[in-house]
N, CA, C and O atoms as CSV, one atom per row, in Angstrom:
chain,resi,resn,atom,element,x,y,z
A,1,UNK,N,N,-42.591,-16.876,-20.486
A,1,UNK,CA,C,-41.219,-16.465,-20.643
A,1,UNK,C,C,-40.714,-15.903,-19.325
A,1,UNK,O,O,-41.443,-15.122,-18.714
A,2,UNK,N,N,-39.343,-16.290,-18.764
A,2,UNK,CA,C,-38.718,-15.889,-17.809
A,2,UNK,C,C,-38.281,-14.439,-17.687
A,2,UNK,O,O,-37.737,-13.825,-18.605
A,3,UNK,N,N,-38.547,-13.953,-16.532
A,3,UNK,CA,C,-37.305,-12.531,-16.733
A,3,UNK,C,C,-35.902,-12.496,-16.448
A,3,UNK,O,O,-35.550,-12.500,-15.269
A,4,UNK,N,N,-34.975,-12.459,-17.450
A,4,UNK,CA,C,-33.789,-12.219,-16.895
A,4,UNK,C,C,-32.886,-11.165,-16.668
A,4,UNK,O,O,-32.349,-10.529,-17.575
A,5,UNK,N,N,-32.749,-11.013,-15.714
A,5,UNK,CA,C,-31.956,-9.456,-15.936
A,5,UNK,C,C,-30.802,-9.042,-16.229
A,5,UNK,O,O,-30.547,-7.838,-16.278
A,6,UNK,N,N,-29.404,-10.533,-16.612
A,6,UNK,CA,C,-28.595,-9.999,-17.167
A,6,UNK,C,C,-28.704,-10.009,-19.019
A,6,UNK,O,O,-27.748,-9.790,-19.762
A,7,UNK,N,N,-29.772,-10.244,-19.354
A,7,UNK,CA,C,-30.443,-10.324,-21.068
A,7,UNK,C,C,-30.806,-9.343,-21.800
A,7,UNK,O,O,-31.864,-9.534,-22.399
A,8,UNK,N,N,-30.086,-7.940,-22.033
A,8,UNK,CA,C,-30.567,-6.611,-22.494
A,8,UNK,C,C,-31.645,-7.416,-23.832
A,8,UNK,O,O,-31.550,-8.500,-24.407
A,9,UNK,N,N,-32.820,-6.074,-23.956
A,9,UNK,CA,C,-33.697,-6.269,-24.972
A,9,UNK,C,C,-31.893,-5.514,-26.272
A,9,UNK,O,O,-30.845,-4.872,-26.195
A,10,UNK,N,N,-32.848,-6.340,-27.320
A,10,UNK,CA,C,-32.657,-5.723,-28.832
A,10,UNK,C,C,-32.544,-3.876,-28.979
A,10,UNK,O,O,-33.651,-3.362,-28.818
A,11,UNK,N,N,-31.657,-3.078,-29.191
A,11,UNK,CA,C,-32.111,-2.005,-29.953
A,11,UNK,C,C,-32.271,-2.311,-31.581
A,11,UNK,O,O,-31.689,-3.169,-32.246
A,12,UNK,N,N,-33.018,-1.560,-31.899
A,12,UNK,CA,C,-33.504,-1.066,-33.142
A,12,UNK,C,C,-32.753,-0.269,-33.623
A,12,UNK,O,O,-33.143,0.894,-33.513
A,13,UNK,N,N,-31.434,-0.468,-34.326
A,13,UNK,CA,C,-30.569,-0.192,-34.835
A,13,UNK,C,C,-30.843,1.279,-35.723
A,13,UNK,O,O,-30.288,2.352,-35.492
A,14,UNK,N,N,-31.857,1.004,-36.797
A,14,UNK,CA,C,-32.673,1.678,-37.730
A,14,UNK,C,C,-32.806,2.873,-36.944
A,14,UNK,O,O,-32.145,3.906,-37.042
A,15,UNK,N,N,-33.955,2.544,-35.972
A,15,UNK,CA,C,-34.429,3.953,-35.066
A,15,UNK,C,C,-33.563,4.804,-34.243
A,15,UNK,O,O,-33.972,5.905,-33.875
A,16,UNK,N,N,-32.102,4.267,-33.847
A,16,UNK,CA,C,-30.724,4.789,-33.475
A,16,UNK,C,C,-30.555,6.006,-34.372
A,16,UNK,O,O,-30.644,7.204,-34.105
A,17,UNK,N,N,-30.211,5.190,-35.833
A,17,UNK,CA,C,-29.713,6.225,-36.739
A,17,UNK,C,C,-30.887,7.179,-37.329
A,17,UNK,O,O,-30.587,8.262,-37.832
A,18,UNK,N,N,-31.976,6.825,-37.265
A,18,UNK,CA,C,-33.102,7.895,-38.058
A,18,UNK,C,C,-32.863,9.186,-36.685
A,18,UNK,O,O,-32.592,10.378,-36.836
A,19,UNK,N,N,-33.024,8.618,-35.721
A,19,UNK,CA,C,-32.478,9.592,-34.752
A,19,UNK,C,C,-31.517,10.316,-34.952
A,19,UNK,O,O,-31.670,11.535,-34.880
A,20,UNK,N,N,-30.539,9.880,-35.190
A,20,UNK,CA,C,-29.241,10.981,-35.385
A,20,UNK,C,C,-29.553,11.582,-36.675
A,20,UNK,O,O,-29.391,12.803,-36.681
A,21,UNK,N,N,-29.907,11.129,-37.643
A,21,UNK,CA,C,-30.262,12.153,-38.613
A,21,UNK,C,C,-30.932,13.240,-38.135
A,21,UNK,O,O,-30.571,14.415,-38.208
A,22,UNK,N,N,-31.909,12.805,-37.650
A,22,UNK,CA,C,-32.811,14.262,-37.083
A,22,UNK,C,C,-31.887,15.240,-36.252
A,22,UNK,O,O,-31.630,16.426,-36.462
A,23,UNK,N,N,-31.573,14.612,-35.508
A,23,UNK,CA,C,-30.701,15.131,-34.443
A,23,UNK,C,C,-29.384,16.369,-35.189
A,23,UNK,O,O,-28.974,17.423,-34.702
A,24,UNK,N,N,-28.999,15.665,-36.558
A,24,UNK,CA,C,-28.152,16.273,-37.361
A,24,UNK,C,C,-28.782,17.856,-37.943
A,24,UNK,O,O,-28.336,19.003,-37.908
A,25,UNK,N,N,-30.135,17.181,-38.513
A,25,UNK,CA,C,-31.309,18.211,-39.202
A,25,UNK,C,C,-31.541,19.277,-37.855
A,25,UNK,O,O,-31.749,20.454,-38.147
A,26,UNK,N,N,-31.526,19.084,-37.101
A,26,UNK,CA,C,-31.868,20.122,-36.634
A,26,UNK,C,C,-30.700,21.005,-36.093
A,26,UNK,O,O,-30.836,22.222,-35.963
A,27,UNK,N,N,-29.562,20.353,-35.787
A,27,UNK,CA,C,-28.378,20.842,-35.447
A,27,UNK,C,C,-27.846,21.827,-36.867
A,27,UNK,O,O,-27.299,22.916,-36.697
A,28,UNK,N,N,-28.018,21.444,-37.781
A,28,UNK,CA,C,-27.823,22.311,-39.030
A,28,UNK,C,C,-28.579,23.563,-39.030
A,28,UNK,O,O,-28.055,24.578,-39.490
A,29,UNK,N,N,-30.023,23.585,-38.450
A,29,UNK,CA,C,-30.722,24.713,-38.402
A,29,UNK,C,C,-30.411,25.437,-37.050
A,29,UNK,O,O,-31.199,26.335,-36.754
A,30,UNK,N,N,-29.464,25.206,-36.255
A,30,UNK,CA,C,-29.231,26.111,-34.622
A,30,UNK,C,C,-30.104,25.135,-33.450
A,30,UNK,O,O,-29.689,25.254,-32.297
A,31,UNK,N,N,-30.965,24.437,-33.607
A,31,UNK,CA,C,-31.778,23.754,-32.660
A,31,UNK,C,C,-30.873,22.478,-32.819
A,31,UNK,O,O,-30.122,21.965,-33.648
A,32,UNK,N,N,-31.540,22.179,-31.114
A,32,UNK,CA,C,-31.420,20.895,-30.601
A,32,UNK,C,C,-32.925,20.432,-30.187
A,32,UNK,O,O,-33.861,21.230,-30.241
A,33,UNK,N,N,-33.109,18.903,-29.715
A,33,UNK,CA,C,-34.808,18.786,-29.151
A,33,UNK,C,C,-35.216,19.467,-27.750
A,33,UNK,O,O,-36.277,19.193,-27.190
A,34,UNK,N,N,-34.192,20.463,-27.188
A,34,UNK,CA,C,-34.360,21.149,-26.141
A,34,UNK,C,C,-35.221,22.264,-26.710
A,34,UNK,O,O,-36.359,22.508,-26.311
A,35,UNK,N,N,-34.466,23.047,-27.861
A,35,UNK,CA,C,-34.374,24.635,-28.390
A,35,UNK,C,C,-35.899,24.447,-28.897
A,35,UNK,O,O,-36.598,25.411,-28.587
A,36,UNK,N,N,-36.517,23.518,-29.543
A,36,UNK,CA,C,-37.296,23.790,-30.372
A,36,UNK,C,C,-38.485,23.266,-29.530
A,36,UNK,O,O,-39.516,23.295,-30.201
A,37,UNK,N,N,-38.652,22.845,-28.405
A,37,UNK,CA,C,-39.662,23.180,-27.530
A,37,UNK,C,C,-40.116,24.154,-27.421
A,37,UNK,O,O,-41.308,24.308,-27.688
A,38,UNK,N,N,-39.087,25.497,-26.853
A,38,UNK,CA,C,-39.378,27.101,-26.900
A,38,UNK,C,C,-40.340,27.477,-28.413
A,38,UNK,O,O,-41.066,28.428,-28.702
A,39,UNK,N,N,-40.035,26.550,-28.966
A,39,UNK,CA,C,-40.540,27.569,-30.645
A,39,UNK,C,C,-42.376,27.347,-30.975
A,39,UNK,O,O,-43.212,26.549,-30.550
A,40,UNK,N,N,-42.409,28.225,-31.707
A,40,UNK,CA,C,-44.035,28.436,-31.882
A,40,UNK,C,C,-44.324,27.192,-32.421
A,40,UNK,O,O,-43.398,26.546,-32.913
A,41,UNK,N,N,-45.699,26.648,-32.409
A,41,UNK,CA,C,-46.200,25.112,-32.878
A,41,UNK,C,C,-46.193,25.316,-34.390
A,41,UNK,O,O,-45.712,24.451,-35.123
A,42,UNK,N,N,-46.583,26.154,-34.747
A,42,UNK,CA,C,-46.212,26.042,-36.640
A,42,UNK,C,C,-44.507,25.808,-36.722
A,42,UNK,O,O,-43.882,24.813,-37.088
A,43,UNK,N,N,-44.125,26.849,-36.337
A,43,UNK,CA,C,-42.717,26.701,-36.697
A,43,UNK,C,C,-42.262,24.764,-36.361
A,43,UNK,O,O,-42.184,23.851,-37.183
A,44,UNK,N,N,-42.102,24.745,-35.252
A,44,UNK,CA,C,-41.686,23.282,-34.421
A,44,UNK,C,C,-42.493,22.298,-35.676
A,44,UNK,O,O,-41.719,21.502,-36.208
A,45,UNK,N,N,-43.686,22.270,-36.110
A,45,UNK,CA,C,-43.661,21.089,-36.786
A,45,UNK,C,C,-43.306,21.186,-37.842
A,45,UNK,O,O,-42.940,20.082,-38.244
A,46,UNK,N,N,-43.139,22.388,-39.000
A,46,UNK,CA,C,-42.779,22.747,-40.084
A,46,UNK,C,C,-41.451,21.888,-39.697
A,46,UNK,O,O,-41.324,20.803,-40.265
A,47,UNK,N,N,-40.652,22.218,-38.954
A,47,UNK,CA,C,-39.017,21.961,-38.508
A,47,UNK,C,C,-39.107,20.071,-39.074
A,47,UNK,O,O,-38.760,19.421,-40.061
A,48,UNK,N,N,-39.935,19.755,-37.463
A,48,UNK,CA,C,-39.987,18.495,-37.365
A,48,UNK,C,C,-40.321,17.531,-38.631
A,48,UNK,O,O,-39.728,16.458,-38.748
A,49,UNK,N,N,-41.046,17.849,-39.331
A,49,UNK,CA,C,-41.995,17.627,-40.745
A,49,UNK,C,C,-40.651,17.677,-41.808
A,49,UNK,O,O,-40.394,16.801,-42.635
A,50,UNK,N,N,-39.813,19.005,-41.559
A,50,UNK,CA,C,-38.496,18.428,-42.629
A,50,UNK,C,C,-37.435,17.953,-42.138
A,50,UNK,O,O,-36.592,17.685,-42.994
A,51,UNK,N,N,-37.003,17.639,-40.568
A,51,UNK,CA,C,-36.472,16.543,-40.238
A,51,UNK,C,C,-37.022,15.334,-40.166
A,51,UNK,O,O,-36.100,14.537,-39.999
A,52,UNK,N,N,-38.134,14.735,-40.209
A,52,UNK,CA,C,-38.255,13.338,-40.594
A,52,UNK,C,C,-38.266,13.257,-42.122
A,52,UNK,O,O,-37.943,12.157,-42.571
A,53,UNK,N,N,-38.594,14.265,-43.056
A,53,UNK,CA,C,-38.251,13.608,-44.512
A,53,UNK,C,C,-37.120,13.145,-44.585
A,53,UNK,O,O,-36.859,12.054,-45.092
A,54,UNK,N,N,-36.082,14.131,-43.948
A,54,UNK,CA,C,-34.751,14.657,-44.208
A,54,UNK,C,C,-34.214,13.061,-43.989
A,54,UNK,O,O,-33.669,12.436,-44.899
A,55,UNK,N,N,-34.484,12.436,-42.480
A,55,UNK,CA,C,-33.834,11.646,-41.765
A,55,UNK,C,C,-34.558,10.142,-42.878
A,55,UNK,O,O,-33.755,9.211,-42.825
A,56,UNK,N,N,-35.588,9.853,-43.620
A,56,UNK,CA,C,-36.530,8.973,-44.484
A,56,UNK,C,C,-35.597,8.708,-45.577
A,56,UNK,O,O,-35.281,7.572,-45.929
A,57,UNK,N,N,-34.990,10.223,-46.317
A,57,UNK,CA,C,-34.258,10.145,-47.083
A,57,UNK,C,C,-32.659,9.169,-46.887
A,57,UNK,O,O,-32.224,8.185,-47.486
A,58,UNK,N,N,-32.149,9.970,-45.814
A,58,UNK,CA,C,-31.130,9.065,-45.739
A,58,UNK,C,C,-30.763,7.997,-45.217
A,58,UNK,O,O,-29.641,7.492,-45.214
A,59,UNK,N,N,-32.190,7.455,-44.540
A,59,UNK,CA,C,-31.921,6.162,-44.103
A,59,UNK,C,C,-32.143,5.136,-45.723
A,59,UNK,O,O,-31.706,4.009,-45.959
A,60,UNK,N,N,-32.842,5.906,-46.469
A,60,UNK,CA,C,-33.185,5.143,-48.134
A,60,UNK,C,C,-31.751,5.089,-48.683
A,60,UNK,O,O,-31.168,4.043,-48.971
A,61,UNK,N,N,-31.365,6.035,-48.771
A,61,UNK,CA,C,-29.762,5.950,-49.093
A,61,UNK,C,C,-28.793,5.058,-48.707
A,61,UNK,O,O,-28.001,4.488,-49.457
A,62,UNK,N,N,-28.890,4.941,-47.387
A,62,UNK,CA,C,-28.066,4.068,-46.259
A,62,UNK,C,C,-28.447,2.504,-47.087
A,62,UNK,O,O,-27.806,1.642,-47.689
A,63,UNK,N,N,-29.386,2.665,-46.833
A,63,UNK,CA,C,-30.575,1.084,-47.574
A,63,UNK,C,C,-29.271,0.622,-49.090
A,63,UNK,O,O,-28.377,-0.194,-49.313
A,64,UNK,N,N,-29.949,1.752,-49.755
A,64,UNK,CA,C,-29.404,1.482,-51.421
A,64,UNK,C,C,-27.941,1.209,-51.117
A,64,UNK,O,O,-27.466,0.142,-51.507
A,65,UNK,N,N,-27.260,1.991,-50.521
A,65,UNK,CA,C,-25.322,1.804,-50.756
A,65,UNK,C,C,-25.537,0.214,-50.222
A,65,UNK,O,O,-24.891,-0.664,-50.794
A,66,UNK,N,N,-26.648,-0.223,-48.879
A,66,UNK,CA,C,-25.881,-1.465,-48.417
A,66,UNK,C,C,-26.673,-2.653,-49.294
A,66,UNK,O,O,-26.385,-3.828,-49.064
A,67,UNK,N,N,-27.565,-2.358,-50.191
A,67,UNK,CA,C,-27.797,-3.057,-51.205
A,67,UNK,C,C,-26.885,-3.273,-52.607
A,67,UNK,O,O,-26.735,-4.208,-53.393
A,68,UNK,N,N,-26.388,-1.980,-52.501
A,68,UNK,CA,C,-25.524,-1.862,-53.459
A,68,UNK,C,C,-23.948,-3.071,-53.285
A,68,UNK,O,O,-23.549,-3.834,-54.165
A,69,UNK,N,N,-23.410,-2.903,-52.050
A,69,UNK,CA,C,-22.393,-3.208,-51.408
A,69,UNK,C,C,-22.764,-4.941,-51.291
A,69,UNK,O,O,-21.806,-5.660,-51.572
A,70,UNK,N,N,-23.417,-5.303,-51.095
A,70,UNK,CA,C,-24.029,-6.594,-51.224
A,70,UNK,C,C,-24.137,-7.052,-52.779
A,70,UNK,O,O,-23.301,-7.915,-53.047
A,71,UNK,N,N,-24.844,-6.733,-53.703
A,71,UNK,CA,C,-24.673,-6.865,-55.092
A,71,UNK,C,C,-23.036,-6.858,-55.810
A,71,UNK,O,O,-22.588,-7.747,-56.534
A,72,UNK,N,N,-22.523,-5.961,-55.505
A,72,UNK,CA,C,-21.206,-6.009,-55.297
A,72,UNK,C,C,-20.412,-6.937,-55.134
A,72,UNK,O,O,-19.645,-7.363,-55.998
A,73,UNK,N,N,-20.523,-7.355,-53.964
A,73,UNK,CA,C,-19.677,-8.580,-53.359
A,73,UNK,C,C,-20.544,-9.655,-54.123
A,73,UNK,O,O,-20.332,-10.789,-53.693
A,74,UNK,N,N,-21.096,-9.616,-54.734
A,74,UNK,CA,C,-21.913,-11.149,-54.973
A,74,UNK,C,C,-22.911,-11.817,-54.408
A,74,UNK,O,O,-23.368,-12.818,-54.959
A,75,UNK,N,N,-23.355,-11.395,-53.316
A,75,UNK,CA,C,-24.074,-11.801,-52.719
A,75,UNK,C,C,-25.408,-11.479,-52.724
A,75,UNK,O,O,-26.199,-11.294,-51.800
A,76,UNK,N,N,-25.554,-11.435,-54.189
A,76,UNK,CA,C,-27.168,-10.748,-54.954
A,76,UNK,C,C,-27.264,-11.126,-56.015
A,76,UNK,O,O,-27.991,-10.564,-56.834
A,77,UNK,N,N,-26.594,-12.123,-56.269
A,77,UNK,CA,C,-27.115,-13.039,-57.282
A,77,UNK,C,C,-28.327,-14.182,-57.603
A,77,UNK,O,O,-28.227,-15.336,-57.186
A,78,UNK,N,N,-29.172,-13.837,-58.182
A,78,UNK,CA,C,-30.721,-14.958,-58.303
A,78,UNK,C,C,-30.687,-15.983,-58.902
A,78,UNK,O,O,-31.690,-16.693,-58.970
């Protein structure tokens, strides 16, 4: 395979937004991924541990409405 350099790779759309969820989760608690460097290692993963549920959850959600929204329109018919 060639290299081209005006050919950006793919983002991972998914991993964009699980990001901003987190990013949200922690902004709700006063931290950013700067702030919670400073913080003790229990604390920081306790944090981290309920921002990735947090961010699991609503990417499942995201999932269901655009399953939903698809069924909807018809386009989920077997």
């Amino acid at each position: 395979m060639q290299y081209e350099p005006d050919v950006r790779p793919l983002q991972d759309q998914t991993a964009i937004l699980e990001q901003s969820f987190i990013d949200d989760f922690l902004r709700m608690r006063g931290h950013d991924a700067a702030t919670i460097r400073s913080l003790p290692a229990v604390e920081r993963d306790a944090l981290l541990k309920g921002a990735s549920t947090y961010a699991a959850a609503k990417l499942a959600e995201v999932e269901s409405r655009a399953h939903y929204v698809h069924d909807v329109h018809g386009h989920g018919e077997r």
